[in-house]
Structure formats: structure tokens, C-alpha cells
C-alpha distance (Angstrom), angle and dihedral (degrees) to the residues before:
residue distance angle dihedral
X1 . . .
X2 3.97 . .
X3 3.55 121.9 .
X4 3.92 133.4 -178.3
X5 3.76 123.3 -129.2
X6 4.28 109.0 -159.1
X7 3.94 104.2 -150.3
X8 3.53 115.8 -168.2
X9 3.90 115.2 -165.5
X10 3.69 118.9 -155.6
X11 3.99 132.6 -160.4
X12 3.43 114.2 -124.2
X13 3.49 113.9 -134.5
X14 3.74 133.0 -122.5
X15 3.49 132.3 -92.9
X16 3.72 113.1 -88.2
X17 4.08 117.6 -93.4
X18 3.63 127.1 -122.8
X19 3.77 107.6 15.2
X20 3.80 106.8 -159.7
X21 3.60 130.7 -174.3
X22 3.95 133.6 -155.6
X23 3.48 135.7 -144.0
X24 3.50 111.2 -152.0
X25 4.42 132.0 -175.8
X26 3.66 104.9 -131.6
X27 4.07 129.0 -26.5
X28 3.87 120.3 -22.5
X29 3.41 144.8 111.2
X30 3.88 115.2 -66.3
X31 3.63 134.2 -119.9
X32 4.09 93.2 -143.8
X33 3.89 110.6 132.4
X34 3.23 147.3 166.2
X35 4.27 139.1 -161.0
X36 3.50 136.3 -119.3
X37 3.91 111.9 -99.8
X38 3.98 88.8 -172.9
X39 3.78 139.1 27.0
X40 4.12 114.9 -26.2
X41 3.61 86.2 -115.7
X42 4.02 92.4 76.1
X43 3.72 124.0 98.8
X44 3.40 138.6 -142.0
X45 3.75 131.8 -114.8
X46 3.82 114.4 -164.4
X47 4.03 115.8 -167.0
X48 4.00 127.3 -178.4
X49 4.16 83.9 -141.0
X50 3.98 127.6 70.5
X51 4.12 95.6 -134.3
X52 3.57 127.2 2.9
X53 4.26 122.3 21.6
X54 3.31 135.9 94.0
X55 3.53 130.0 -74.1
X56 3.86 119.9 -103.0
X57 4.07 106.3 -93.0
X58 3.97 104.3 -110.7
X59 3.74 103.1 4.1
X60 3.81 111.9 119.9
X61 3.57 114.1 138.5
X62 3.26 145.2 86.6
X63 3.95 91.2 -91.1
X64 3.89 128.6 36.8
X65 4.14 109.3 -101.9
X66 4.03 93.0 -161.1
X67 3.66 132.2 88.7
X68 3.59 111.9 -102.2
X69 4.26 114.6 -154.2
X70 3.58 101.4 171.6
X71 3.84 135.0 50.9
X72 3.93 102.1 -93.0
X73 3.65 134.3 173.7
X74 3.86 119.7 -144.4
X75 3.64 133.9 -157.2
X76 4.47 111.3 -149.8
X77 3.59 118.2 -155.0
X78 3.91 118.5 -176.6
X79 3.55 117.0 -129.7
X80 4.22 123.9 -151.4
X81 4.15 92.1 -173.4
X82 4.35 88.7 -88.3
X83 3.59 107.8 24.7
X84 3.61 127.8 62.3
X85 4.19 114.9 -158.7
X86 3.62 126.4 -150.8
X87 3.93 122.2 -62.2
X88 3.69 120.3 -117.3
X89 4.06 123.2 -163.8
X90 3.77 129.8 -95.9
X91 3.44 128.5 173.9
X92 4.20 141.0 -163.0
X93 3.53 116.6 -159.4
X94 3.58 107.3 -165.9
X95 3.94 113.7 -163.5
X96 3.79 117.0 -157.1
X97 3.91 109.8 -125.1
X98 3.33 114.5 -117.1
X99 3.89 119.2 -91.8
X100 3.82 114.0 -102.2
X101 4.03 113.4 -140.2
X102 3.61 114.6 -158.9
X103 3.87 120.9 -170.7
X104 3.91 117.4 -153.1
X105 3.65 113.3 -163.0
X106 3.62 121.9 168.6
X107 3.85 118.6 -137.5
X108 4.05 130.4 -167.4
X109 3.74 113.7 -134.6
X110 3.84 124.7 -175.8
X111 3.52 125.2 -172.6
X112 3.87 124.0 -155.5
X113 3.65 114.7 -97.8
X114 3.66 124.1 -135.2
């Protein structure tokens, strides 16, 4: 008995280009990127974990889509549709605004009658 084995060999694909992180006041969604290393047809996978973990449900691109309330550092792998390349670091800082105190005092005021 002979049988036949198909092997197909993939490149890997480069890290992604120009990590950049975002500093942000309060919740929103970030401005942290990152650039195709490869073709424009590769994705993005965006994990909360250097190695290991799962991707984050829904977040592809080149730029995270979700609001972001907490200072958070994420690891971006580029994805060519079977490989997955090395992750690179990008990180939100998200500043709390600063607390607003408003005083409410109550005043008389009489005006002089005619």
C-alpha cells in the first residue's frame, strides 16, 4: 500500500509596522494602530496577552473598534488567512478626567419696589 501525503508550506508573515499607542481622557474608542507588514489583504488579530489567548471577538483591523475604559496593553499579530506573524505591543492609557465639584448655594435677593 502507497499513499500520498499533500504538504502545503506557508510563509509566515511579518510583524506588523508602526505600532502606535493612544492616550485617551476617560472611556472611548482608541486611536492605537498598527500597519500592514505584508499584502493589504492580511488581518489583524489583537490579544490582551503576549503569547497564548484568544483573539478579541470582532477586532480585525488595523485599529481596535471597541471602547476601551481601562489602561490596557495589547499584543497585534498579522494574519495572511493561515499564518499568524509575531505580535508587537500597543498600549491605551486611559486618564480619568478630573472630577468636577459644583457648589449650590441658595441666595435671597429683593429688589426695591416702586
Amino acid at each position: 500500500n502507497e499513499g500520498y501525503i499533500t504538504v502545503n508550506v506557508y510563509d509566515e508573515p511579518l510583524a506588523p509596522l508602526n505600532p502606535t499607542s493612544s492616550v485617551q481622557c476617560g472611556p472611548g474608542v482608541p486611536t492605537a494602530s498598527v500597519s500592514n507588514s505584508g499584502p493589504g489583504t492580511d488581518t489583524f488579530r489583537w490579544y490582551t496577552v503576549p503569547t497564548g489567548g484568544t483573539p478579541l471577538a470582532g477586532e480585525t483591523g488595523p485599529s481596535l473598534t471597541g471602547v476601551v475604559s481601562v489602561s490596557t496593553d495589547y499584543y497585534v499579530a498579522e494574519f495572511n488567512g493561515n499564518c499568524e506573524g509575531p505580535r508587537v505591543l500597543v498600549s491605551v492609557t486611559v486618564n480619568l478626567a478630573d472630577p468636577i465639584n459644583i457648589n449650590v448655594t441658595t441666595s435671597n435677593l429683593c429688589l426695591p419696589s416702586t
